[in-house]
DSSP file (Angstrom, degrees, kcal/mol; ACC not computed):
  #  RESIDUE AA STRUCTURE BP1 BP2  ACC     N-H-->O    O-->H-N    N-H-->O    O-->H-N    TCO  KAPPA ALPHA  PHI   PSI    X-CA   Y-CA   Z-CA
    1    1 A X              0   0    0      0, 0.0     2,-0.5     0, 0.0     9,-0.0   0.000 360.0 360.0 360.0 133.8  -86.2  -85.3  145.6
    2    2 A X        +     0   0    0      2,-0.0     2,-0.5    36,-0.0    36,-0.0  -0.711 360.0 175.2-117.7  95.5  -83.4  -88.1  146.6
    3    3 A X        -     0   0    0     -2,-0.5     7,-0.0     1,-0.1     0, 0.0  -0.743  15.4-165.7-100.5 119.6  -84.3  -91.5  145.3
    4    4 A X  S    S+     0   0    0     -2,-0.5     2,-0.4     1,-0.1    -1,-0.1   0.391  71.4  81.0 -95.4  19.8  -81.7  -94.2  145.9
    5    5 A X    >   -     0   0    0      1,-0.0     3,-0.8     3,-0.0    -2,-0.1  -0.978  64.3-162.2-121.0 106.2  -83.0  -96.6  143.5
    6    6 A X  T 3  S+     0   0    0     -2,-0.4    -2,-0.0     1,-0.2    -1,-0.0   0.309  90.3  68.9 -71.0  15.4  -81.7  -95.5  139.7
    7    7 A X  T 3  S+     0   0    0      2,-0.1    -1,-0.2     0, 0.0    -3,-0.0   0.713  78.6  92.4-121.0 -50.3  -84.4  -97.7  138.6
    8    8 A X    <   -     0   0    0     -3,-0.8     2,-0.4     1,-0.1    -5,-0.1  -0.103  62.2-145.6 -96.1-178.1  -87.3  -95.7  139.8
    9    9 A X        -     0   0    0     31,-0.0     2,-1.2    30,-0.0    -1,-0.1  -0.718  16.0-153.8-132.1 126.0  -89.3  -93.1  137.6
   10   10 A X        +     0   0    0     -2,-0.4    30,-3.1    28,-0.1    31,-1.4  -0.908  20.7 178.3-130.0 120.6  -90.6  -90.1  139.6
   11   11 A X  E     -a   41   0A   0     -2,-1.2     2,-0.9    29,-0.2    31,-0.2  -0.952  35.3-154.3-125.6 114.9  -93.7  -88.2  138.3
   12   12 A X  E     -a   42   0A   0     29,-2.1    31,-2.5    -2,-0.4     3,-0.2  -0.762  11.7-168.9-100.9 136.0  -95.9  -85.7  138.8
   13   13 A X  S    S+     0   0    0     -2,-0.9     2,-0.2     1,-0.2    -1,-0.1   0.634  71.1  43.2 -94.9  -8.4  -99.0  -86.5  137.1
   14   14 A X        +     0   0    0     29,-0.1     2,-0.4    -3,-0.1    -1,-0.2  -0.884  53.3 149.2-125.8 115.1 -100.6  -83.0  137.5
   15   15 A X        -     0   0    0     28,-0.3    30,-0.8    -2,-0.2     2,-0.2  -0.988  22.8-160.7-145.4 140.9  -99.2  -79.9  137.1
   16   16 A X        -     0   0    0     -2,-0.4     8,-0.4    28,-0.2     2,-0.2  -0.497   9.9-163.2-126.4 155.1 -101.2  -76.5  135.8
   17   17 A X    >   -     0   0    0      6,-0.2     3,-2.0    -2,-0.2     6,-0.4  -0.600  55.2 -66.9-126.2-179.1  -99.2  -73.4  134.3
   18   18 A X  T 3  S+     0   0    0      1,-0.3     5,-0.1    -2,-0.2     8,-0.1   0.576 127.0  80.9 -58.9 -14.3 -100.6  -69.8  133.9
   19   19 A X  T 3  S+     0   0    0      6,-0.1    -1,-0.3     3,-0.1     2,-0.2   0.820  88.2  62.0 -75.4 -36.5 -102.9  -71.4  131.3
   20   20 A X  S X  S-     0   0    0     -3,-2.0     3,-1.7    25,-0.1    28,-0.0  -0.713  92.8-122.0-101.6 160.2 -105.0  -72.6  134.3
   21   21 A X  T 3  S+     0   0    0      1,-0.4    -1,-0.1    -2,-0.2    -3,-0.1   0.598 113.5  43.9 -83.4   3.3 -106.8  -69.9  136.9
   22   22 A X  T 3  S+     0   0    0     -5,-0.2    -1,-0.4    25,-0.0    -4,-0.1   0.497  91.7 115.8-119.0  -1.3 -104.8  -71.6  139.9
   23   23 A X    <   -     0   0    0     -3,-1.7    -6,-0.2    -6,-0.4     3,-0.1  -0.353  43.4-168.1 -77.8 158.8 -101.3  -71.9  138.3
   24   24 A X        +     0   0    0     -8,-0.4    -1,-0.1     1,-0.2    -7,-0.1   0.346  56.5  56.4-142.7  17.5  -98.4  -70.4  139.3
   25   25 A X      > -     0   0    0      1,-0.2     5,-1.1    -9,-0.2    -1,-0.2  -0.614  65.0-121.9-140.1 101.2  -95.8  -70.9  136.6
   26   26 A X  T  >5 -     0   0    0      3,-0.2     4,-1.0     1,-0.2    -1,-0.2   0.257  43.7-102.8   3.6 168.3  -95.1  -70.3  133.2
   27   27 A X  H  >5S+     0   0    0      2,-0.1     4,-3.2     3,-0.1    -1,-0.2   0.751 127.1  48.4 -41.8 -43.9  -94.3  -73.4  131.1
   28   28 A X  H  >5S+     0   0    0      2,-0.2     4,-2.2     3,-0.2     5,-0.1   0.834 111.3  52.5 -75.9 -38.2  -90.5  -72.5  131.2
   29   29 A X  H  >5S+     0   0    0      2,-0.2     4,-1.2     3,-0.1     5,-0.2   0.989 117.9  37.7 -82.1 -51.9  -90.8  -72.0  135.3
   30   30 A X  H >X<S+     0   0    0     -5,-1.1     4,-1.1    -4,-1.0     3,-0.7   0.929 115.1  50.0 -25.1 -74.1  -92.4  -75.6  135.6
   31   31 A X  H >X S+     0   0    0     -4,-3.2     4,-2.4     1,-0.3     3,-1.6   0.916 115.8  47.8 -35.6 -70.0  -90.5  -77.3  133.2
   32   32 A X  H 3X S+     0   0    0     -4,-2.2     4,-2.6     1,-0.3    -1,-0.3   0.738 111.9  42.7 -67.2 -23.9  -87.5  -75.8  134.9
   33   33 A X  H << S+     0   0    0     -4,-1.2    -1,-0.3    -3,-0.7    -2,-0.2   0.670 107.9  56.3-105.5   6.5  -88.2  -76.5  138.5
   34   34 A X  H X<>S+     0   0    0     -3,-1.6     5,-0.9    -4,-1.1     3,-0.6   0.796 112.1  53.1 -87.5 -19.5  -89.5  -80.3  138.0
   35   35 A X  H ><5S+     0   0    0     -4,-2.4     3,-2.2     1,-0.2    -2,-0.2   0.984 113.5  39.9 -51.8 -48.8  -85.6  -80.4  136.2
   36   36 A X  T 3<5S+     0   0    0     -4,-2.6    -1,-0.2     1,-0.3    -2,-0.1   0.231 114.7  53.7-104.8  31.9  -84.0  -79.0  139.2
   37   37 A X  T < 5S-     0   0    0     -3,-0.6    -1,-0.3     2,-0.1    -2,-0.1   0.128 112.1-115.8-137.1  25.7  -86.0  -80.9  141.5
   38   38 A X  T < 5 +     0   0    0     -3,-2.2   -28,-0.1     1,-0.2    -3,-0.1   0.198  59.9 143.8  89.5 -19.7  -85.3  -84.3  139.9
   39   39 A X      < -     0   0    0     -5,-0.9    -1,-0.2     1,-0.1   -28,-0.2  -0.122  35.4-159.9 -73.7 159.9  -88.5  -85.6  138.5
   40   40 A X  S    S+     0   0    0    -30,-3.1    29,-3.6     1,-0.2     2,-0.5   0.511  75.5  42.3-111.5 -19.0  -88.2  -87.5  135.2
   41   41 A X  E     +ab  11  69A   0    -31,-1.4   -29,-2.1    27,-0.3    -1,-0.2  -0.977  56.6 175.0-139.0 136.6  -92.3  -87.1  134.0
   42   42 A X  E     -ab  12  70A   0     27,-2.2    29,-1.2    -2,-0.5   -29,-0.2  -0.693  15.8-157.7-144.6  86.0  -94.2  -84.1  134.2
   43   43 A X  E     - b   0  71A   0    -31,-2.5     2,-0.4    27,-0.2   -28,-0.3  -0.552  16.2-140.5 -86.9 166.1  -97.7  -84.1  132.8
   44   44 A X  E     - b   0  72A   0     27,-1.0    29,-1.6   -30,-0.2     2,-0.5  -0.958  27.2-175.9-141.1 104.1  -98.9  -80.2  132.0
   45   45 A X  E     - b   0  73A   0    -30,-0.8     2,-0.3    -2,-0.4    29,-0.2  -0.959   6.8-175.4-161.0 100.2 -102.8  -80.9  133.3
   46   46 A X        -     0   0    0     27,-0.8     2,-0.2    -2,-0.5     3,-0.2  -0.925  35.5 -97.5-124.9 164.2 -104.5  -77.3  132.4
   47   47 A X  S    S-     0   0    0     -2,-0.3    29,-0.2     1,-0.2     2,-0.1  -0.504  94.0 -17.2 -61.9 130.7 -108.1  -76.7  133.4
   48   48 A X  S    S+     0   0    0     27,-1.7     2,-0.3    -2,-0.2    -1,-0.2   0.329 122.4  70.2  36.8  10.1 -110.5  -77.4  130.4
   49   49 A X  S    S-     0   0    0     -3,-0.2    -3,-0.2    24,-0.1    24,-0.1  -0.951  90.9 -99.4-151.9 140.0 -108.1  -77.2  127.6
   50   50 A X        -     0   0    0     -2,-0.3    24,-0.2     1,-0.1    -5,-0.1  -0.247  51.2-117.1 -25.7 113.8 -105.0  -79.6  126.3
   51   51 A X        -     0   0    0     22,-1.5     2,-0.3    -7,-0.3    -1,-0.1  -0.032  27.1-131.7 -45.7 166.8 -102.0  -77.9  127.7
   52   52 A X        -     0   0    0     20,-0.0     4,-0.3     0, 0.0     3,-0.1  -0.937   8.5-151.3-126.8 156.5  -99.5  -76.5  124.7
   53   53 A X        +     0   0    0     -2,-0.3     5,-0.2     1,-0.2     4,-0.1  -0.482  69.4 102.3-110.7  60.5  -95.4  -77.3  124.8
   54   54 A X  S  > S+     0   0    0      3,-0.1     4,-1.5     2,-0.1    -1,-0.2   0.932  92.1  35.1-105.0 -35.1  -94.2  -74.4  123.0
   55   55 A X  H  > S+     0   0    0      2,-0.2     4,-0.8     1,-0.2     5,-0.1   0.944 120.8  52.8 -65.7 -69.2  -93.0  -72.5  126.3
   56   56 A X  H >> S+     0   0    0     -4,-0.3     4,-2.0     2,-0.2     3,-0.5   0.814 114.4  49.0 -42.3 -32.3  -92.1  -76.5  127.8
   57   57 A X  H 3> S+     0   0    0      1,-0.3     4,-1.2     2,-0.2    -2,-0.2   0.965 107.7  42.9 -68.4 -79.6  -90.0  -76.7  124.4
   58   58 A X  H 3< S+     0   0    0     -4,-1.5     4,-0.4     2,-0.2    -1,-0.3   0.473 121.4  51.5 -45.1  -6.8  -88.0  -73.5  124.3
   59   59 A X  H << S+     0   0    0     -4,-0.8     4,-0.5    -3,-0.5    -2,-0.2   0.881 111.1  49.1 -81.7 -73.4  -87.5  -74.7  128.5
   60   60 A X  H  < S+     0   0    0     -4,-2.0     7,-0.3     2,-0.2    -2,-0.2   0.406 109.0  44.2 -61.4 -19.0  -86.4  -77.8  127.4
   61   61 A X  S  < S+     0   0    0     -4,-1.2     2,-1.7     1,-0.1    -2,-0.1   0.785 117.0  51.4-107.5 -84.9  -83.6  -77.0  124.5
   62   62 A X  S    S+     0   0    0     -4,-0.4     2,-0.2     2,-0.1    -2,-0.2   0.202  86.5  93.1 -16.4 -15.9  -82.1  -74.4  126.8
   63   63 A X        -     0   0    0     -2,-1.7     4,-0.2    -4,-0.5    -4,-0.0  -0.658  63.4-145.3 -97.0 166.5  -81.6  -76.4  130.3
   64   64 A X  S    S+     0   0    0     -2,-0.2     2,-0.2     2,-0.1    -1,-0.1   0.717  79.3  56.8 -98.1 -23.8  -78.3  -78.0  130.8
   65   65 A X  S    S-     0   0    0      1,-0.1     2,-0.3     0, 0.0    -2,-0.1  -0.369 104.6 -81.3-102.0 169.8  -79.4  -81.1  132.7
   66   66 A X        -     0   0    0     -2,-0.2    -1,-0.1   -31,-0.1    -2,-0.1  -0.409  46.3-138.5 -58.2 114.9  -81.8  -83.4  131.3
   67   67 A X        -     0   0    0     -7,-0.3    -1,-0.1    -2,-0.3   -35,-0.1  -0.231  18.1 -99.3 -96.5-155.9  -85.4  -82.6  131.5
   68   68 A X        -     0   0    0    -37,-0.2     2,-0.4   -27,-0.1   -27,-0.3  -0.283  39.1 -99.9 -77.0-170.9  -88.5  -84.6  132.1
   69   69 A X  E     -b   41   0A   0    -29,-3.6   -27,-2.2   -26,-0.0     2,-0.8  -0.796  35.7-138.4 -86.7 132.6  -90.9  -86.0  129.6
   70   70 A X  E     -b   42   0A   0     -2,-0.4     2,-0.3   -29,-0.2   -27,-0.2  -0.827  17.5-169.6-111.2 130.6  -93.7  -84.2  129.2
   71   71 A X  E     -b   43   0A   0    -29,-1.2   -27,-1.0    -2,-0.8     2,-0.3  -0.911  21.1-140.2-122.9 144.5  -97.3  -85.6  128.8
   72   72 A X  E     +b   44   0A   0     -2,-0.3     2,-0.3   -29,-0.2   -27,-0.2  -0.859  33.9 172.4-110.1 135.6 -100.0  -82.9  127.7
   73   73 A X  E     -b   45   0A   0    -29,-1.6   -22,-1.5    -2,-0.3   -27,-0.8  -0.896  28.7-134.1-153.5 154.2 -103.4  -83.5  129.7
   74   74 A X        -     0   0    0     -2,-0.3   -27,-0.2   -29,-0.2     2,-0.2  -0.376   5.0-154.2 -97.6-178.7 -106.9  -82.0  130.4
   75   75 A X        -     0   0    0    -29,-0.2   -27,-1.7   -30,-0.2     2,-0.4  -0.695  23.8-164.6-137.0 100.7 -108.6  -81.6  133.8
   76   76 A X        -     0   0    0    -29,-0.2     2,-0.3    -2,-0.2   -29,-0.0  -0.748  16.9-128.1-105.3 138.6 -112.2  -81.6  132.7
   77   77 A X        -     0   0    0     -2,-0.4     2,-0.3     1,-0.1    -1,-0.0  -0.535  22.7-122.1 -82.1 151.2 -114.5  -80.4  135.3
   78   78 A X        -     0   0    0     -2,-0.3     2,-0.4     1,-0.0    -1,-0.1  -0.474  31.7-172.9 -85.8 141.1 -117.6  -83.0  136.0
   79   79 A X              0   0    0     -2,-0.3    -2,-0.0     1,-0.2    -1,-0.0  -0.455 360.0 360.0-145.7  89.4 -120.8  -81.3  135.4
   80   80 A X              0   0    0     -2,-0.4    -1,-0.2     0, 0.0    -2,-0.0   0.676 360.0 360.0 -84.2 360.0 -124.4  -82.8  136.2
């Protein structure tokens, strides 16, 4: 991402890890490529259950650049 405004806040507001049946990165491999692709917020959105940061943690004291913030989310399926 290249934002030329230092002001503004770039987030992805869903993003699934191995914990959900469609994901396709660790925590540590997420965490690490919303670092090296600029974003400042990253909510961790797994399918029917509260994401965990213990993989986003150990990601997070180990990268050298800053990472995002991490918000822990459900994606609860609707079910009539």
């Amino acid at each position: 991402l290249v934002v030329d405004d230092a002001k503004t806040l770039i987030a992805d507001l869903q993003s699934h890890t191995f914990s959900s049946h469609d994901g396709l990165a660790s925590e540590p491999e997420n965490l690490a490529w919303h670092t090296a692709a600029g974003f400042n917020v990253v909510a961790l959105s797994e399918h029917e259950h509260v994401a965990t940061t213990t993989g986003a943690d150990v990601a997070g004291r180990a990268a050298s650049a800053p990472r995002p913030a991490v918000i822990l989310g459900t994606e609860l399926s609707w079910k009539q």
